[in-house]
ROBA-786863 format. One record per residue (C-alpha): residue number from 1; chain; residue in one letter; x, y, z. Coordinates in nm, 2 decimals. Layout:
BEGIN
+-----+----+----+--------+--------+--------+
!   i ! ch ! aa !      X !      Y !      Z !
+-----+----+----+--------+--------+--------+
! NUM !  A !  A !      X !      Y !      Z !
...
+-----+----+----+--------+--------+--------+
//
This chain:
BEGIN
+-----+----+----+--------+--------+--------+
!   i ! ch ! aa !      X !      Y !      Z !
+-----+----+----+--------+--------+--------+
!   1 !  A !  X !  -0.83 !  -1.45 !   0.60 !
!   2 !  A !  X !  -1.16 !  -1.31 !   0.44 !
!   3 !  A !  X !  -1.22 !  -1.53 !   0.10 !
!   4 !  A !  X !  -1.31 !  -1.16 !  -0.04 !
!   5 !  A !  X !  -1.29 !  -1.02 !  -0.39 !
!   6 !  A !  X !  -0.96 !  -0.83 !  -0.37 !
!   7 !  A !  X !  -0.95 !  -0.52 !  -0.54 !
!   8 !  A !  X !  -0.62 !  -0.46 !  -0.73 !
!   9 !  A !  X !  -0.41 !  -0.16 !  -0.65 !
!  10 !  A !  X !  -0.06 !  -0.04 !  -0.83 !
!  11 !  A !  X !   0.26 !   0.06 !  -0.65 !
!  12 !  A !  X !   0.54 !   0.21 !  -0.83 !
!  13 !  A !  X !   0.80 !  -0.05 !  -0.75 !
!  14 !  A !  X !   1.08 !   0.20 !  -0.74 !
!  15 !  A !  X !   0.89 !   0.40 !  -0.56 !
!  16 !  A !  X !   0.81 !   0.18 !  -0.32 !
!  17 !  A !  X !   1.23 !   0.08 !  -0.29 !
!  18 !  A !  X !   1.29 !   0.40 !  -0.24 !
!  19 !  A !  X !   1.02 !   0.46 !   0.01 !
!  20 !  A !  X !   1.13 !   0.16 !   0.24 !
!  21 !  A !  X !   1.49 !   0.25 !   0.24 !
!  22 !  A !  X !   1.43 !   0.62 !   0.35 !
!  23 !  A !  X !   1.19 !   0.53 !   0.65 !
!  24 !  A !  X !   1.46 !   0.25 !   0.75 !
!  25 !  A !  X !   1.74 !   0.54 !   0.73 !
!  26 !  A !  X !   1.51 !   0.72 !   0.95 !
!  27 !  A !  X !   1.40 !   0.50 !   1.22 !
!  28 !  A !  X !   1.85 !   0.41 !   1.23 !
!  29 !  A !  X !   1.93 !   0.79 !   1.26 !
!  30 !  A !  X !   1.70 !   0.79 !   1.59 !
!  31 !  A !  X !   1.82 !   0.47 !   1.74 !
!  32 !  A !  X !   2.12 !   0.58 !   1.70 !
!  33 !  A !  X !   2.04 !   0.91 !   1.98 !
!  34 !  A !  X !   1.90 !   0.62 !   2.19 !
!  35 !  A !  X !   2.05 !   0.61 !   2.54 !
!  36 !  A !  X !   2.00 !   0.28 !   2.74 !
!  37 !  A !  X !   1.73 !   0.42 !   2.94 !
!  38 !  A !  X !   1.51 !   0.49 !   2.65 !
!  39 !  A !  X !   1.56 !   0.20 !   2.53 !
!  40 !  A !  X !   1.42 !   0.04 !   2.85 !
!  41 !  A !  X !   1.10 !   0.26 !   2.84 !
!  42 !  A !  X !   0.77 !   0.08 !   2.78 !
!  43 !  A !  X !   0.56 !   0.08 !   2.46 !
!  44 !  A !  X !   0.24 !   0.07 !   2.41 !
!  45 !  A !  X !   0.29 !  -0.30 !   2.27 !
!  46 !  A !  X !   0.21 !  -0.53 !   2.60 !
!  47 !  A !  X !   0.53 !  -0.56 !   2.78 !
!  48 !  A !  X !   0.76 !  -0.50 !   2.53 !
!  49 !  A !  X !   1.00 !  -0.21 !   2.56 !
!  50 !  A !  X !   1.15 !   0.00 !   2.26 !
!  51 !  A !  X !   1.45 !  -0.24 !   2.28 !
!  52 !  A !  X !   1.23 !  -0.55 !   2.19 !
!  53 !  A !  X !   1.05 !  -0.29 !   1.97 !
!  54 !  A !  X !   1.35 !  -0.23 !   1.76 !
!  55 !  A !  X !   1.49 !  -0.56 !   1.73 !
!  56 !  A !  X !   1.10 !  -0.64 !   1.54 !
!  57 !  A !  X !   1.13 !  -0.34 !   1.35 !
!  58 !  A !  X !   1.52 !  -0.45 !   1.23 !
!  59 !  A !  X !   1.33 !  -0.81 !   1.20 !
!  60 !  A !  X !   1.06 !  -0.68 !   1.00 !
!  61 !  A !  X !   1.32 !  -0.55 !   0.74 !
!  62 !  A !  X !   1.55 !  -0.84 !   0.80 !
!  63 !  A !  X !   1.29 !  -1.11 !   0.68 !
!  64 !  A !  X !   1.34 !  -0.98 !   0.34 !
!  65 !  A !  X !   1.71 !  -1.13 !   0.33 !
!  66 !  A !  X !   1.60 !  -1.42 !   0.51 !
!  67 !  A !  X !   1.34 !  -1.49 !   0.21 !
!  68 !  A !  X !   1.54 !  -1.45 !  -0.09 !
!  69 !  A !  X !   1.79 !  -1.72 !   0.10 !
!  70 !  A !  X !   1.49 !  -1.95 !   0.03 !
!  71 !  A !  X !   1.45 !  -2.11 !  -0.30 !
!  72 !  A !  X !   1.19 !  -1.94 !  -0.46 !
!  73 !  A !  X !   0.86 !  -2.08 !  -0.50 !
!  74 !  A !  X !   0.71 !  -2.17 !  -0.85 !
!  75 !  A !  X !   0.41 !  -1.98 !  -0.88 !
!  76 !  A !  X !   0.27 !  -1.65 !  -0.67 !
!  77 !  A !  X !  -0.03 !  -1.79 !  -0.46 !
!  78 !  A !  X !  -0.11 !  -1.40 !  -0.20 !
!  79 !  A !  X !  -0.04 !  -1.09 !  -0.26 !
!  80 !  A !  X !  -0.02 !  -0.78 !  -0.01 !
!  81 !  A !  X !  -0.35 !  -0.76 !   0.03 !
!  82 !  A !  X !  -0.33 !  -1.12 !   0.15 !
!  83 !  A !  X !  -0.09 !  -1.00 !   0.42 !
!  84 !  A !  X !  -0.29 !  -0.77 !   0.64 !
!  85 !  A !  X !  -0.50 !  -1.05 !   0.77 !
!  86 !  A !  X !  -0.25 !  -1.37 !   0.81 !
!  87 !  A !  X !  -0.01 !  -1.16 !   1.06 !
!  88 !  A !  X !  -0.23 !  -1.26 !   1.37 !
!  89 !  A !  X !  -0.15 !  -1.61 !   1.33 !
!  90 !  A !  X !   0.21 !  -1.59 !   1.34 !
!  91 !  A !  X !   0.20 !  -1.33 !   1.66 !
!  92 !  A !  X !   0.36 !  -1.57 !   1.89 !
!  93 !  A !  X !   0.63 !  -1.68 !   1.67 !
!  94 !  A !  X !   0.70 !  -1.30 !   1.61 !
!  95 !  A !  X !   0.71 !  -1.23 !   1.94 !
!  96 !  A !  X !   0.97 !  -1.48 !   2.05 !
!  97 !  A !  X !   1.17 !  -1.39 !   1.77 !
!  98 !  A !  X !   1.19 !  -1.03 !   1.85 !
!  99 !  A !  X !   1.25 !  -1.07 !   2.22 !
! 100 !  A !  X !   1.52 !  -1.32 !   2.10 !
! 101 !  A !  X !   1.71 !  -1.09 !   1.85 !
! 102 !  A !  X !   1.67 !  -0.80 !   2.17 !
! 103 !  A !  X !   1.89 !  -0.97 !   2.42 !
! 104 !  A !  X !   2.10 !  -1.10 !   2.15 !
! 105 !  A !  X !   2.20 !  -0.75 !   1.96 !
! 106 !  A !  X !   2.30 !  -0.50 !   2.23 !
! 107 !  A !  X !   2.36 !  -0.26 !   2.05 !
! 108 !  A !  X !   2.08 !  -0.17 !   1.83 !
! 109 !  A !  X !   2.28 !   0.04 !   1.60 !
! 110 !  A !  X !   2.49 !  -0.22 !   1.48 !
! 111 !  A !  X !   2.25 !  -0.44 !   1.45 !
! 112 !  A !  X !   2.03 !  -0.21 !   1.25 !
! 113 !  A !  X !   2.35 !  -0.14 !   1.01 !
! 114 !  A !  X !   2.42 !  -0.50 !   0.91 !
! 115 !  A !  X !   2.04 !  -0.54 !   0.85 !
! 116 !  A !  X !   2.02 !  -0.25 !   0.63 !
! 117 !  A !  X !   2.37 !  -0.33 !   0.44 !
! 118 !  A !  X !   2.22 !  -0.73 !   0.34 !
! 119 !  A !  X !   1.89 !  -0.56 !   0.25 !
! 120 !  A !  X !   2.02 !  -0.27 !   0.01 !
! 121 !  A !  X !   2.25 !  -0.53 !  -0.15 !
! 122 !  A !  X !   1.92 !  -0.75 !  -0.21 !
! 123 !  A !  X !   1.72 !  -0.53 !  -0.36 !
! 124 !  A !  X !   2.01 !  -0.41 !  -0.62 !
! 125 !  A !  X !   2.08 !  -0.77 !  -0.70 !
! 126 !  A !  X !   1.69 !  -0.90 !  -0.71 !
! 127 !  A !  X !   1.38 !  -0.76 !  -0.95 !
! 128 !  A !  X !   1.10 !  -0.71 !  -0.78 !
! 129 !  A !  X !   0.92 !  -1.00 !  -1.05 !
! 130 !  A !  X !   1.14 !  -1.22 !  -0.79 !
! 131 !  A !  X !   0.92 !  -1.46 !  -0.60 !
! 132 !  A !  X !   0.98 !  -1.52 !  -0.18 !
! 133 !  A !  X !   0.84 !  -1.81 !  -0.02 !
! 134 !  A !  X !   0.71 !  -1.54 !   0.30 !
! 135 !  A !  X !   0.48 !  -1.64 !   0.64 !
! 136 !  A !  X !   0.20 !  -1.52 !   0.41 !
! 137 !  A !  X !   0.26 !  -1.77 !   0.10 !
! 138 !  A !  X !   0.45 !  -1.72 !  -0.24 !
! 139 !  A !  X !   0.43 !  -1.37 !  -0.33 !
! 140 !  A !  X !   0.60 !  -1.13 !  -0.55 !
! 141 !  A !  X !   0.91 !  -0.94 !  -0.43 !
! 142 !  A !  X !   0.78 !  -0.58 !  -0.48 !
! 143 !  A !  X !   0.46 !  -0.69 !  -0.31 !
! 144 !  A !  X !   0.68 !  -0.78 !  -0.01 !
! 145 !  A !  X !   0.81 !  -0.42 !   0.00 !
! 146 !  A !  X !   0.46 !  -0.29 !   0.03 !
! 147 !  A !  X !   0.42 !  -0.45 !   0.34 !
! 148 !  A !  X !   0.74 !  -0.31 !   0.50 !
! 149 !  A !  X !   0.59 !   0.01 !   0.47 !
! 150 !  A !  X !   0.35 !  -0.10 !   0.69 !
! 151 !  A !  X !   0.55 !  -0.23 !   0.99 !
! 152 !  A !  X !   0.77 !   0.05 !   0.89 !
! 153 !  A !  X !   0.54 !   0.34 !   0.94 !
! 154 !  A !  X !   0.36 !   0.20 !   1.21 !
! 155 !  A !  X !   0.63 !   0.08 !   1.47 !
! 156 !  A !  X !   0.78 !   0.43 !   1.39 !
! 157 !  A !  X !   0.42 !   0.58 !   1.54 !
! 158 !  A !  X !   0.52 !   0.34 !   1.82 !
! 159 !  A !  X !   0.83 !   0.47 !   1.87 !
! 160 !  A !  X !   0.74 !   0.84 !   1.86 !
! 161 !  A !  X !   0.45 !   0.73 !   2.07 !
! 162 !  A !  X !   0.75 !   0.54 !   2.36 !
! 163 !  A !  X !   1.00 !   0.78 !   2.39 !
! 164 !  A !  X !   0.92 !   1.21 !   2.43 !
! 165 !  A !  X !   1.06 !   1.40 !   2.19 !
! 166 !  A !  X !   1.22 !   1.15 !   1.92 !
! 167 !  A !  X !   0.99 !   1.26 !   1.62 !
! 168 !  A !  X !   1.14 !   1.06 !   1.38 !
! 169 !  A !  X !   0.98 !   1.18 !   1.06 !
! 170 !  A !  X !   0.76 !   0.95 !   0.82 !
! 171 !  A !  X !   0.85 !   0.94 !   0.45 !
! 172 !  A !  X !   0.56 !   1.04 !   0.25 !
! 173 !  A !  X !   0.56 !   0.74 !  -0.02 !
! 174 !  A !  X !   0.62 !   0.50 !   0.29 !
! 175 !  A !  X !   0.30 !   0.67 !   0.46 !
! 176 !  A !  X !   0.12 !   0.70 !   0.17 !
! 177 !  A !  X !   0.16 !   0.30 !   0.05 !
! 178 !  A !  X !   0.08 !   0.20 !   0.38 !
! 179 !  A !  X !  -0.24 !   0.43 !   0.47 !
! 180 !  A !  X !  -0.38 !   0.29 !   0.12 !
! 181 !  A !  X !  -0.28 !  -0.09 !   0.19 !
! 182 !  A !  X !  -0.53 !  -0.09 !   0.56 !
! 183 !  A !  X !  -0.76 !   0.08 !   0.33 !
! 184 !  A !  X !  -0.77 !  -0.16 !   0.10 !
! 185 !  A !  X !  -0.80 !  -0.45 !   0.35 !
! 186 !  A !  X !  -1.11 !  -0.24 !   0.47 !
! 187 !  A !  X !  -1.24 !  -0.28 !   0.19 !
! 188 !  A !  X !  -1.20 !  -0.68 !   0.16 !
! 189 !  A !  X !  -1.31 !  -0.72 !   0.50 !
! 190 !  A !  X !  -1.65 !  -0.53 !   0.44 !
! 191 !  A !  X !  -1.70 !  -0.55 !   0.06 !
! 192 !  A !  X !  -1.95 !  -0.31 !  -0.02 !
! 193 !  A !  X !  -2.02 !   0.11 !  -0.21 !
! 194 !  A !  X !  -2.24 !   0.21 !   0.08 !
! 195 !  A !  X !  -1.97 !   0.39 !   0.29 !
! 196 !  A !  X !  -1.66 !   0.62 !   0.15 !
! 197 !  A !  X !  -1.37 !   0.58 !   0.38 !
! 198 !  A !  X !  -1.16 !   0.93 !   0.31 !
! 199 !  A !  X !  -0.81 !   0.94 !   0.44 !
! 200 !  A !  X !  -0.63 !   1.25 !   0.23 !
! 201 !  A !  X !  -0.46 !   1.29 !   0.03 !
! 202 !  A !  X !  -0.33 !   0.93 !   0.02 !
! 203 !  A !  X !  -0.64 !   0.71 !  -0.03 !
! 204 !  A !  X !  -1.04 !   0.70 !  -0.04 !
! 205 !  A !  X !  -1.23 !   0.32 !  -0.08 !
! 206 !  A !  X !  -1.55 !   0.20 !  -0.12 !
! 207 !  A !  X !  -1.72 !  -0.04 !   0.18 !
! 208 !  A !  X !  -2.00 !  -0.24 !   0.39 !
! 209 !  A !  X !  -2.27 !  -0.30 !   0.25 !
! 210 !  A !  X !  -2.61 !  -0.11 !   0.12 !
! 211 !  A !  X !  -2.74 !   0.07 !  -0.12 !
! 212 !  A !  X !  -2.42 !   0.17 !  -0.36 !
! 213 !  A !  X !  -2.36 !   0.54 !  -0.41 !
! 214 !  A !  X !  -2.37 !   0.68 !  -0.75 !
! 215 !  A !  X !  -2.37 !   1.06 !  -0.72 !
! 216 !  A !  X !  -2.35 !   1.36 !  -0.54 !
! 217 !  A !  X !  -2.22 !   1.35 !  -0.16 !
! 218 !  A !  X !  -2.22 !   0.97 !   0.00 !
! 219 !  A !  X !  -2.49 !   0.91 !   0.28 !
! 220 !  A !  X !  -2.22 !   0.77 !   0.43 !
! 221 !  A !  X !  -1.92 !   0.93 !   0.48 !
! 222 !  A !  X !  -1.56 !   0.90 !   0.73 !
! 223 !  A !  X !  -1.30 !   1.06 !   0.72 !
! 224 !  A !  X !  -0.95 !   1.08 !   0.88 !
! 225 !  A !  X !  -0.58 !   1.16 !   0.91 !
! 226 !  A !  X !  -0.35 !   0.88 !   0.76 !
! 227 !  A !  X !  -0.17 !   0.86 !   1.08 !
! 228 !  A !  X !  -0.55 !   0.81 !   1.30 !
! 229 !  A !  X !  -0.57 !   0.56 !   0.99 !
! 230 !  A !  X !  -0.31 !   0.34 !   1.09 !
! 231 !  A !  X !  -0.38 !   0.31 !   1.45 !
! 232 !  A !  X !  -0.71 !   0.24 !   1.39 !
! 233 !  A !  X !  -0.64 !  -0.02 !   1.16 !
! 234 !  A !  X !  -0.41 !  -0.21 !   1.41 !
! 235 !  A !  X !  -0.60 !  -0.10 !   1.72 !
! 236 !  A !  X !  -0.40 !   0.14 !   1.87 !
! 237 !  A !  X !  -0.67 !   0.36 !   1.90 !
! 238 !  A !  X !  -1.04 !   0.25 !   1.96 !
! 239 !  A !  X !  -1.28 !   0.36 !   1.75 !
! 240 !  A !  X !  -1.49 !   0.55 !   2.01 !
! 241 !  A !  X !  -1.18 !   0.75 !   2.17 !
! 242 !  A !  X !  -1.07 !   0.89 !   1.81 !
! 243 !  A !  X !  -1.46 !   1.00 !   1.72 !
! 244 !  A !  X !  -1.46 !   1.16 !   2.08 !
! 245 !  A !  X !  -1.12 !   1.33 !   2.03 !
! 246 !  A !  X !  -1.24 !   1.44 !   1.70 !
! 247 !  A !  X !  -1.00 !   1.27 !   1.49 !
! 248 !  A !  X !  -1.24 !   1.10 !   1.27 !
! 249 !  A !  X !  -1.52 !   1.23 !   1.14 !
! 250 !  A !  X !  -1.83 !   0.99 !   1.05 !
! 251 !  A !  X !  -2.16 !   1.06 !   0.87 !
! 252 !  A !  X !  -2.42 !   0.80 !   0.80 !
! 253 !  A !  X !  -2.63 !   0.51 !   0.94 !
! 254 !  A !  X !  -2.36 !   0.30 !   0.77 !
! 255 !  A !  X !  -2.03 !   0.51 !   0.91 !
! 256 !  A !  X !  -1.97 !   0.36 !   1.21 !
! 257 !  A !  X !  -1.67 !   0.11 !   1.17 !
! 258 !  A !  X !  -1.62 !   0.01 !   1.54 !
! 259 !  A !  X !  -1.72 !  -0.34 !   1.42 !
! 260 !  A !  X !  -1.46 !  -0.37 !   1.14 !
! 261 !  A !  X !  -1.15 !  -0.27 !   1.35 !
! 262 !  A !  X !  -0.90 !  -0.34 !   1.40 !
! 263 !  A !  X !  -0.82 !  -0.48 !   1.09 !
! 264 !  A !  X !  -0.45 !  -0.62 !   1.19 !
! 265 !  A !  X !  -0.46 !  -0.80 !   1.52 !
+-----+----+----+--------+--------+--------+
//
């Protein structure tokens, strides 16, 4: 984890509620269409297919019922910024699990209910001031919710990307909190005001560095799509392939962030 300055962002924590049950609700309407063949296709994810893919997703949401069973720890030691860069350690363990609750929930749908059922009772019974004892270390409750938007939005890309046709829609407070979390890990990985990282309209950050910027247009300038965003920042796309395709554009002896990315392994 990169001993970084951290810089401090604020999330409405209703907002954020609100944001993680509505892109839960979506990714369950489209498992629900799922026939057994799609859900034998391949993802983009090694060898998993968009069974084990939605078992991790249910996970992902699931954890947060299986932290407030914990007793809670006695003083906040991460917060989501920390998160970002601890999940490569624990991507065996993740792994197992997911392949694990696959073969043991055939049928996804029901499996996503229950999950969602525990988790809205859990957030109407606990304040987000609630401490979990997570993989990452004691950290606040609405903190946790911050990073389900990322899993969220993301394994939704990777479901979209699995299986023609299913679209299922991204909630814009869920894209938005997760677009400006990878940003914000950026900018702890490669502290720095030499480079502006633009991803509109959710976030813009400050990196690498150089001589700091102080006005007029940046020497150093990228900019992208929040959705390019994300798979760049957990390296579904490479660097090169989305400045080729066009999807990025960067300006600057400094703007090249091939180095820096992935952020999440």
């Amino acid at each position: 984890m990169p001993p970084a300055k951290k810089r401090t962002r604020t999330y409405d924590p209703a907002k954020t509620r609100t944001a993680v049950l509505a892109q839960f609700g979506n990714v369950r309407e489209a498992v629900a269409t799922l026939t057994p063949e799609q859900l034998a296709l391949p993802t983009r994810l090694g060898d998993w297919t968009v069974r084990d893919l939605v078992a991790h997703t249910g996970m992902a949401i699931g954890a947060v019922s299986r932290f407030i069973d914990r007793p809670a720890p006695p003083t906040q030691e991460v917060t989501a910024l920390d998160w970002p860069f601890a999940t490569a350690a624990n991507a065996a363990g993740i792994d197992d699990m997911s392949r694990r609750l696959a073969q043991e929930n055939p049928d996804p749908d029901t499996y996503l209910a229950d999950i969602d059922r525990r988790f809205t009772a859990d957030l109407a019974e606990h304040p987000g001031t609630r401490l979990l004892a997570t993989g990452t270390g004691p950290m606040l409750f609405s903190d946790y919710l911050v990073t389900r938007t990322v899993e969220l939005v993301v394994h939704t890309d990777d479901l979209n990307a699995a299986v023609p046709g299913l679209d299922i829609p991204y909630d814009r407070q869920a894209l938005a909190a997760c677009t400006r979390l990878l940003a914000d890990a950026l900018a702890v990985k490669a502290p720095g005001g030499s480079t502006e990282v633009r991803i509109p309209p959710y976030a813009v950050v400050q990196c690498v560095e150089g001589p700091r910027h102080t006005r007029g247009t940046p020497p150093n300038v990228v900019e992208t799509d929040p959705l390019t965003w994300l798979r760049l920042a957990t390296g579904r796309t490479r660097w090169k392939d989305a400045v080729e395709e066009a999807k990025v554009s960067a300006s600057g002896e400094r703007a090249d962030l091939s180095g820096l990315l992935p952020i999440m392994g």
